[in-house]
C-alpha positions as CSV (number, residue, x, y, z in Angstrom):
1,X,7.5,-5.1,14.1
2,X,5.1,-4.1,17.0
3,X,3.8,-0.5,17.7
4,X,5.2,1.4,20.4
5,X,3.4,1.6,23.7
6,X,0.3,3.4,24.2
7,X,0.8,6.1,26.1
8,X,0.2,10.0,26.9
9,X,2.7,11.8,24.8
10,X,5.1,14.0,27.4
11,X,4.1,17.7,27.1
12,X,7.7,18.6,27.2
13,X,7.8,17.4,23.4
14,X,4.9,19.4,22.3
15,X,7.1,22.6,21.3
16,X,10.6,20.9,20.5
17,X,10.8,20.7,16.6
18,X,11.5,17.8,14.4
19,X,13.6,17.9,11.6
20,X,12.8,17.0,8.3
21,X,14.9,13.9,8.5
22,X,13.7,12.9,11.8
23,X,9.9,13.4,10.5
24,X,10.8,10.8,7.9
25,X,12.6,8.3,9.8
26,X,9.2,8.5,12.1
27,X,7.1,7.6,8.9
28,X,9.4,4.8,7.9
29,X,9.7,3.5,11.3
30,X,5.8,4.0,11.6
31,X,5.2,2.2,8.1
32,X,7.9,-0.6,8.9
33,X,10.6,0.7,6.7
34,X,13.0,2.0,8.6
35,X,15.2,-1.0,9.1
36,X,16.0,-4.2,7.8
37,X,14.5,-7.2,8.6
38,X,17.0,-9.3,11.2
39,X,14.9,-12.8,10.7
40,X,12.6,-14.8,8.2
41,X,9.0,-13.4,8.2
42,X,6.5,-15.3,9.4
43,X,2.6,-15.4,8.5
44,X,2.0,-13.6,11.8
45,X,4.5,-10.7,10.4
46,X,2.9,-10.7,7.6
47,X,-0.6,-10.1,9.4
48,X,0.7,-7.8,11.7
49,X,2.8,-6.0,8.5
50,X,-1.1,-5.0,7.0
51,X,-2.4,-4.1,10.5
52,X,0.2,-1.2,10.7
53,X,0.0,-0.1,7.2
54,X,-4.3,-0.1,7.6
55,X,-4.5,-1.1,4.2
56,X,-2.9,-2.3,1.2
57,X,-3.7,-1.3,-2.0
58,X,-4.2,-4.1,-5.0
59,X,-3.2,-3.5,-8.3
60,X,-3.5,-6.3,-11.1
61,X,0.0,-5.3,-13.3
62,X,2.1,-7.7,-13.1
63,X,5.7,-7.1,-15.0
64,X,6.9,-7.3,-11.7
65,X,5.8,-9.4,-8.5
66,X,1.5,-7.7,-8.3
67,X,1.9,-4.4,-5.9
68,X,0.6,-5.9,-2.7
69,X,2.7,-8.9,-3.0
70,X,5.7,-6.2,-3.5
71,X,4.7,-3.6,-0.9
72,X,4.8,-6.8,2.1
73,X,8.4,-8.0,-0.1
74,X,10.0,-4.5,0.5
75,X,8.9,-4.7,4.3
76,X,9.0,-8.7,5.2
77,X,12.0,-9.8,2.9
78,X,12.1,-13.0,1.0
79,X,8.6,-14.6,1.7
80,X,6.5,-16.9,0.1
81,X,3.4,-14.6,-1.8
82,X,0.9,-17.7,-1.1
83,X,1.1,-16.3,2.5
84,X,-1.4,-13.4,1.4
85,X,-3.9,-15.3,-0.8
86,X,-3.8,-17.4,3.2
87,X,-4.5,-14.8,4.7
88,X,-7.6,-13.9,2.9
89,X,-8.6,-17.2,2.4
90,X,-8.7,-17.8,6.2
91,X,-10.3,-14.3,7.0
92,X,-7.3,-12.7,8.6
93,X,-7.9,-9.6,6.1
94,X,-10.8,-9.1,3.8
95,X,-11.1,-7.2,0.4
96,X,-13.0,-3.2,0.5
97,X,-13.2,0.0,-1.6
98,X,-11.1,2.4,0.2
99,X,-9.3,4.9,-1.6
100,X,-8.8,2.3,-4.2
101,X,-9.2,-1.4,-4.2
102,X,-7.6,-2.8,-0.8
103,X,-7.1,-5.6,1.4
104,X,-7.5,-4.3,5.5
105,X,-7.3,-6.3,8.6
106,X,-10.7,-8.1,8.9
107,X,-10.7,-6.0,12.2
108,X,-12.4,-3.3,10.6
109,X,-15.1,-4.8,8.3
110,X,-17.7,-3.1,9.7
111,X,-15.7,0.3,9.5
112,X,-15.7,-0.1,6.1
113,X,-19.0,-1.6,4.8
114,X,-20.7,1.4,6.9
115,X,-18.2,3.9,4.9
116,X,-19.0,2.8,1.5
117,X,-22.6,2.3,2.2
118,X,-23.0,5.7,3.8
119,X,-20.2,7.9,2.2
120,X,-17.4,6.8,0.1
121,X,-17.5,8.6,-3.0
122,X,-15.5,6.5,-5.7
123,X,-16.0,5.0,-9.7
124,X,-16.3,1.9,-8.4
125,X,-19.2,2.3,-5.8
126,X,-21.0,4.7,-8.3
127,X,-21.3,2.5,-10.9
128,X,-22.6,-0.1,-8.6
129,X,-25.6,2.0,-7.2
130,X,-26.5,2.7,-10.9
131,X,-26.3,-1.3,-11.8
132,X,-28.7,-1.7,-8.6
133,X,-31.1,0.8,-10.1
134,X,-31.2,-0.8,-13.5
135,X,-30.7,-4.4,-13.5
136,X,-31.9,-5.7,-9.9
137,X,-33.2,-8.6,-11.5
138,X,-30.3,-10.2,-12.8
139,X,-28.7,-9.5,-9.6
140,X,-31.6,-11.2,-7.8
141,X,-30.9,-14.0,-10.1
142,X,-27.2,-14.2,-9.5
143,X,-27.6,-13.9,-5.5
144,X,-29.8,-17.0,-6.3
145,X,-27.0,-19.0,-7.9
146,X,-24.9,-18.2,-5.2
147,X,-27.0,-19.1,-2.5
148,X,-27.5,-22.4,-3.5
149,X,-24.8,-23.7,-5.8
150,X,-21.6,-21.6,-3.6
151,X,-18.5,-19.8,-4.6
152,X,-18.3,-18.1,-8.0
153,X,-15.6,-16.5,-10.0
154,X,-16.0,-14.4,-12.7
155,X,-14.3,-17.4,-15.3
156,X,-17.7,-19.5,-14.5
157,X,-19.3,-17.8,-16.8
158,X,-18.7,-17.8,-20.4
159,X,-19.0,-14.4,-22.6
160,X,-22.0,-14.5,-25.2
161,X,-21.0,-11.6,-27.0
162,X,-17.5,-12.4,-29.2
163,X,-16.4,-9.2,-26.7
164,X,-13.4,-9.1,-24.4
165,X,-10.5,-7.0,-23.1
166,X,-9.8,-5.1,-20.0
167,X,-12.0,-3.3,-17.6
168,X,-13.8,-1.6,-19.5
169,X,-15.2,-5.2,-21.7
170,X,-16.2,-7.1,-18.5
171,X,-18.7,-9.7,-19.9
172,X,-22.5,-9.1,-18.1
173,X,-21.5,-11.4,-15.1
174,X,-18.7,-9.8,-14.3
175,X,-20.1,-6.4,-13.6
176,X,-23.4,-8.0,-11.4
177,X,-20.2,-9.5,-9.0
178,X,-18.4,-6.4,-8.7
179,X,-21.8,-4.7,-8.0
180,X,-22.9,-7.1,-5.7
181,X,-18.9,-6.8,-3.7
182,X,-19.3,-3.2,-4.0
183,X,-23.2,-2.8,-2.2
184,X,-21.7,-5.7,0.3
185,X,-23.6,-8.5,-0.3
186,X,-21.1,-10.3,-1.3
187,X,-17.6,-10.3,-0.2
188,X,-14.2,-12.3,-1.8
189,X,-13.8,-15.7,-0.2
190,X,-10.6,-16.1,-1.6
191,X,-8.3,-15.8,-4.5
192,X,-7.5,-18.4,-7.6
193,X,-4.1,-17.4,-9.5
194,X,-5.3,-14.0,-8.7
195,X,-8.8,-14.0,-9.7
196,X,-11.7,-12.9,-7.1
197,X,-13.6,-15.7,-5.6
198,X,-17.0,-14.5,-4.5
199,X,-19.3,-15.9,-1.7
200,X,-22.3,-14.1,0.3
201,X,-21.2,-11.7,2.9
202,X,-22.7,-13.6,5.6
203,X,-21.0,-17.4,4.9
204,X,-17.5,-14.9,4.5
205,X,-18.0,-13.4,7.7
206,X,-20.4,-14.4,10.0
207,X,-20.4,-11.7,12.7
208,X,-21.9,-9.3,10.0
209,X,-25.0,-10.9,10.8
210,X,-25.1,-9.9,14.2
211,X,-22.9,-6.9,14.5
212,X,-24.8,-3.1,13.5
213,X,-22.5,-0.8,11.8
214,X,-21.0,1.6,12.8
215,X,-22.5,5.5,12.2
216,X,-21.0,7.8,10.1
217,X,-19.5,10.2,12.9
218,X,-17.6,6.7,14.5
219,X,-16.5,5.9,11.2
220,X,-14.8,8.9,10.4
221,X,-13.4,9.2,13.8
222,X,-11.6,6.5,13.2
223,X,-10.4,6.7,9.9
224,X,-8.7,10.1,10.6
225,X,-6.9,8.0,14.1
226,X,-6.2,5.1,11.9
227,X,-4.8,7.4,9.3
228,X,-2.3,9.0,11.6
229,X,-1.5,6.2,13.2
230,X,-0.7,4.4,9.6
231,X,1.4,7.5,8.2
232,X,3.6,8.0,12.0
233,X,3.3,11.2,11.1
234,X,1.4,13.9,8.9
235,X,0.0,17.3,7.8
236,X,-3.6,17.6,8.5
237,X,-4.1,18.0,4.9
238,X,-3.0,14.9,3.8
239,X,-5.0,13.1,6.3
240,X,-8.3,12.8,4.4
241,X,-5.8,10.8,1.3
242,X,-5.4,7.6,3.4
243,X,-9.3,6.5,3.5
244,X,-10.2,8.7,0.9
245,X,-12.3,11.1,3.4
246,X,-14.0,14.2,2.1
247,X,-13.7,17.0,2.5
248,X,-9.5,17.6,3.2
249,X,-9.1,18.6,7.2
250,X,-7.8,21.3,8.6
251,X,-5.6,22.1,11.8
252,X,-8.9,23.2,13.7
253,X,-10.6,19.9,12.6
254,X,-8.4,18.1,14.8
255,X,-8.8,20.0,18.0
256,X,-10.6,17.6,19.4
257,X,-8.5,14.9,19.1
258,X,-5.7,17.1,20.4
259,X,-7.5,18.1,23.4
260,X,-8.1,14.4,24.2
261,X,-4.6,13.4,24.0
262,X,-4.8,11.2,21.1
263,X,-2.7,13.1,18.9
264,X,-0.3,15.7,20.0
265,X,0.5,18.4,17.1
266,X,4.7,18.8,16.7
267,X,6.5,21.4,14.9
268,X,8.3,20.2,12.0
269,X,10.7,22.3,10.4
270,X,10.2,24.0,7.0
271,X,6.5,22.7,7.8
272,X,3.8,25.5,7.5
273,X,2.0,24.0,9.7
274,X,2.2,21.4,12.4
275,X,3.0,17.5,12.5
276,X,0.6,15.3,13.9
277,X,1.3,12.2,15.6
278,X,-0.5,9.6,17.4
279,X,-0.7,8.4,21.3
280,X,0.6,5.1,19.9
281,X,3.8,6.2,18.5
282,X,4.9,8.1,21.6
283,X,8.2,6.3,22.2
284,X,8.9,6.6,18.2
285,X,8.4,10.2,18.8
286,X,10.6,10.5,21.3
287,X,13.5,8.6,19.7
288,X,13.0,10.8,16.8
289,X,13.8,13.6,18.7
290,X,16.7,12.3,19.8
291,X,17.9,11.2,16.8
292,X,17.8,7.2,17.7
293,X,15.7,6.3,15.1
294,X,18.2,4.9,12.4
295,X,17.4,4.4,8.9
296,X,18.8,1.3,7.4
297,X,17.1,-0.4,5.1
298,X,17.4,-0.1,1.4
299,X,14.6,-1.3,-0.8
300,X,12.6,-1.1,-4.1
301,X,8.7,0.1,-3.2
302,X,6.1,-0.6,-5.1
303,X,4.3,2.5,-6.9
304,X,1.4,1.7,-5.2
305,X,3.7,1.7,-1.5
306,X,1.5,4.1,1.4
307,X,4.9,5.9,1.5
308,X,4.3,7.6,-1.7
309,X,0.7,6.6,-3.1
310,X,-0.4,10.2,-2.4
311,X,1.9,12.6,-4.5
312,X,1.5,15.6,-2.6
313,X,2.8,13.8,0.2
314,X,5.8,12.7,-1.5
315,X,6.6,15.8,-2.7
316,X,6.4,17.6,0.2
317,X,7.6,15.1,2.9
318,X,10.8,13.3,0.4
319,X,11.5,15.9,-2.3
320,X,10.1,12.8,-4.9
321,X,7.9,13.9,-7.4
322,X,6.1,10.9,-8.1
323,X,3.4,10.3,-10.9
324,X,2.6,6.9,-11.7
325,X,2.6,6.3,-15.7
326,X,1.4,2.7,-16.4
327,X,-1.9,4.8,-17.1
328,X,-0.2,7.4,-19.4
329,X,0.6,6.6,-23.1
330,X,4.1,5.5,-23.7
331,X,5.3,8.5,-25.9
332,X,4.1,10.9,-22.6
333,X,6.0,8.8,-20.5
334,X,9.2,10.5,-18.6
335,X,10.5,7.0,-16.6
336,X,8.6,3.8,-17.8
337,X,5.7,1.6,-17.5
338,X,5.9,0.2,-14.0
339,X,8.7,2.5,-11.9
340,X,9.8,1.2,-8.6
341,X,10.8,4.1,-6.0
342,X,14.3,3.1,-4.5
343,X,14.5,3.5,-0.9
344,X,18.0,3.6,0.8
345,X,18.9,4.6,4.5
346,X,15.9,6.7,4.9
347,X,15.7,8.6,1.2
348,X,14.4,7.8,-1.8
349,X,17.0,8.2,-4.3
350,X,15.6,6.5,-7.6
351,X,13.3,4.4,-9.3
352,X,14.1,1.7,-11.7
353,X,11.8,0.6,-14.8
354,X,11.9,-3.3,-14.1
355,X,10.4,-6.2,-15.7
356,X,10.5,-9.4,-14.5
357,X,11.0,-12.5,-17.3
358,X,10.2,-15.4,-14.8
359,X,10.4,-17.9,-17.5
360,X,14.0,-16.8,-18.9
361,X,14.7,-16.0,-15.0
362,X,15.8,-12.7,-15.9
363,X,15.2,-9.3,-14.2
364,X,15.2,-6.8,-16.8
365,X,15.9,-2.7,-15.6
366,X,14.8,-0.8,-18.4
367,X,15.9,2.5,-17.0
368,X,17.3,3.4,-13.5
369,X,17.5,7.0,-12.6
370,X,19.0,8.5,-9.7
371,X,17.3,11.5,-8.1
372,X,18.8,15.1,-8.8
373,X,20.0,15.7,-5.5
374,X,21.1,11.8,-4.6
375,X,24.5,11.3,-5.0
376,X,25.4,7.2,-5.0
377,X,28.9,6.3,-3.2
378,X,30.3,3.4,-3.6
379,X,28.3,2.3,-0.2
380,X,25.2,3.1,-1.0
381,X,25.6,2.0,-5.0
382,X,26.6,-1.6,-3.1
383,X,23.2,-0.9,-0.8
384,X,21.0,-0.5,-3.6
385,X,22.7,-3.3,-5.8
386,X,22.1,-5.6,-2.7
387,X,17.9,-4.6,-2.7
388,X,17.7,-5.3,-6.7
389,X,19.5,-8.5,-6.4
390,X,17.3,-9.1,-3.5
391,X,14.1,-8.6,-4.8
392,X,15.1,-10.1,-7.9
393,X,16.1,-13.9,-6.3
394,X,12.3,-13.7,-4.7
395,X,11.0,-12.8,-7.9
396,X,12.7,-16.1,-9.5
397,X,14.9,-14.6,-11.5
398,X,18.6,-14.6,-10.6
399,X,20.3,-12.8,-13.8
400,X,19.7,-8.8,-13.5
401,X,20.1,-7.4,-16.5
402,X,20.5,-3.5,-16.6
403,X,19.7,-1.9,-20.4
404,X,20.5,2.1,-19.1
405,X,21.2,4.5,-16.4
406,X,20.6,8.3,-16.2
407,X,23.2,9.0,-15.4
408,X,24.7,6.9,-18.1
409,X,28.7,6.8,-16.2
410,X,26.2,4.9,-13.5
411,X,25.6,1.8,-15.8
412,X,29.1,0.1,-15.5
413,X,29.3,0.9,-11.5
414,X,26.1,-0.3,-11.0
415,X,26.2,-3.9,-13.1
416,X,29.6,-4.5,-11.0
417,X,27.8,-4.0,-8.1
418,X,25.8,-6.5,-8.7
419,X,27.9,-8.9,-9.8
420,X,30.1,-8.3,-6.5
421,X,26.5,-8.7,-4.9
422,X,25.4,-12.1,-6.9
423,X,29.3,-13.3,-5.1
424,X,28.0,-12.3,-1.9
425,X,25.7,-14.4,0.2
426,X,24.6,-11.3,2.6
427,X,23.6,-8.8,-0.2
């Protein structure tokens, strides 16, 4: 689950082209999907999983397991989901803005406080600046409270107004937190059953006290190296997606970095432009090129997975043309509510409408569809059956219920599969 060894990336590579196949066995390999786990995670996998991806992008839906519970599942395996509120709680990772809510390693705090201070354009940070404007009193007030009575969540304070709902009804307290998280001052301590736990920046992380931020030029620097790095390899114009950097780069943007040897630019076929891969993923470069990187793990990926979050990126780099539609009213929806990509052997072949009915203990699939140009042997049908039985014994639900396939002559393969999979101990 390590990087590969820094090092210079040989020049003899720099005009021998990938493949399209080999370009997305390096992405897998680089985002720690390219195999399957051979042993039990561990909390230090689970660290060192975030580290790679840079960040991990939280998403409150929960018909299945919460997105960045799922997006470490389809990487780690079976593992218990505490693991992550741990992490947080002990200030392994810490919660930012980025291109949407994330958690990142705690690493790169200051990176990101001096972003969204400085740059970040996003809803979120917006509406804070215009709460600062208008009601610094109450903030004042609620800084106050903080300081001398500790930790708040938002359920501490009762609603006044007979209002409630969604996002869009948060209750007076509830918008001075998220303003106060968003301008930095202060930060999530923790998690309870899911819910933000806020403290002042400074009793959540100390060194902020001491440590000046980074400037903007640093910042971005980084951000475009820690994107690479993150996607194993990339268009330039996809780049900018990762942090949510403006404006979109171009090849000459990254001249610099080539010239210094941190990222070497590699021809990738049916590209119009080059690749571009990091110093750090040298050796995964190289067994890419000689076609010993080997995809084998199969999987279900959250919608919210790095590997297809951006949808230009999944179009152009996996033929999948990915919208996500929990945000789309239901009669304008083409697959479902909550679709899970299907990743097996190093292509995404489906997605699968699931719900998760933890107290019957049954794993409902709506809908699965197989892609247009995925064809499902009996191998790989056994491969995929094996990933949804899988995720759903972590999920706590052993019966898998299947309601439709497109194709529909799938549907009888595919719940035989997974009976022959609920027989076998190694699916």
């Amino acid at each position: 689950m390590a990087y590969g060894m820094e090092h210079t990336l040989p020049p003899r590579m720099h005009n021998q082209p990938l493949t399209l196949d080999q370009a997305r066995r390096l992405q897998l390999a680089a985002q720690g999907l390219l195999t399957t786990p051979r042993r039990k995670a561990t909390p230090a996998d689970l660290r060192q999983c975030i580290e790679r991806m840079q960040l991990l992008q939280i998403d409150t839906i929960h018909v299945v397991a919460r997105s960045p519970y799922l997006v470490l599942f389809s990487r780690l395996g079976h593992y218990p989901p505490a693991w992550l509120d741990t992490a947080l709680a002990q200030g392994h990772v810490f919660e930012t803005w980025a291109h949407e809510a994330c958690f990142a390693p705690r690493a790169d705090v200051g990176l990101h406080r001096s972003y969204n201070q400085q740059a970040r354009v996003h809803w979120g940070l917006k509406r804070a600046r215009e709460n600062v404007a208008s009601h610094r009193a109450q903030l004042d007030a609620l800084l106050a409270h903080i300081d001398a009575h500790g930790p708040v969540k938002s359920a501490h304070f009762k609603r006044t107004d007979g209002q409630g709902g969604g996002w869009w009804g948060w209750k007076d307290e509830k918008r001075w937190l998220e303003t106060l998280f968003a301008t930095g001052a202060l930060m999530v301590a923790r998690r309870d059953k899911f819910q933000r736990v806020y403290d002042l920046a400074h009793r959540v992380c100390p060194a902020l006290a001491d440590a000046p931020l980074p400037d903007a030029a640093e910042v971005h620097a980084q951000f475009v190296e820690k994107a690479v790095l993150a996607l194993g390899i990339t268009q330039a114009r996809w780049i900018h997606d990762y942090f949510r950097q403006k404006p979109r780069l171009k090849d000459p943007d990254l001249d610099a970095l080539v010239a210094r040897g941190v990222l070497r630019r590699v021809p990738v076929q049916g590209w119009p432009g080059p690749g571009y891969v990091h110093r750090r993923h040298a050796d995964l470069l190289q067994k890419a090129l000689e076609g010993r990187l080997r995809a084998t793990h199969t999987t279900l990926l959250s919608p919210f997975d790095p590997l297809v979050w951006d949808r230009e990126r999944a179009s152009a780099l996996w033929g999948f043309d990915y919208r996500i539609e929990c945000y789309t009213p239901a009669e304008k929806r083409t697959y479902g509510y909550f679709v899970l990509p299907i990743l097996h052997r190093g292509a995404l072949v489906g997605r699968l409408d699931a719900k998760a009915h933890r107290t019957q203990g049954v794993f409902e699939i709506k809908a699965l569809f197989t892609e247009r140009d995925a064809t499902l042997n009996d191998a790989a049908l056994r491969a995929v059956a094996g990933a949804i039985r899988r995720c759903a014994d972590w999920h706590g639900t052993p019966e898998v219920r299947v309601r439709r396939t497109e194709p529909a002559a799938l549907l009888a393969r595919l719940q035989e599969a997974l009976r022959d999979a609920a027989r076998s101990p190694m699916s």
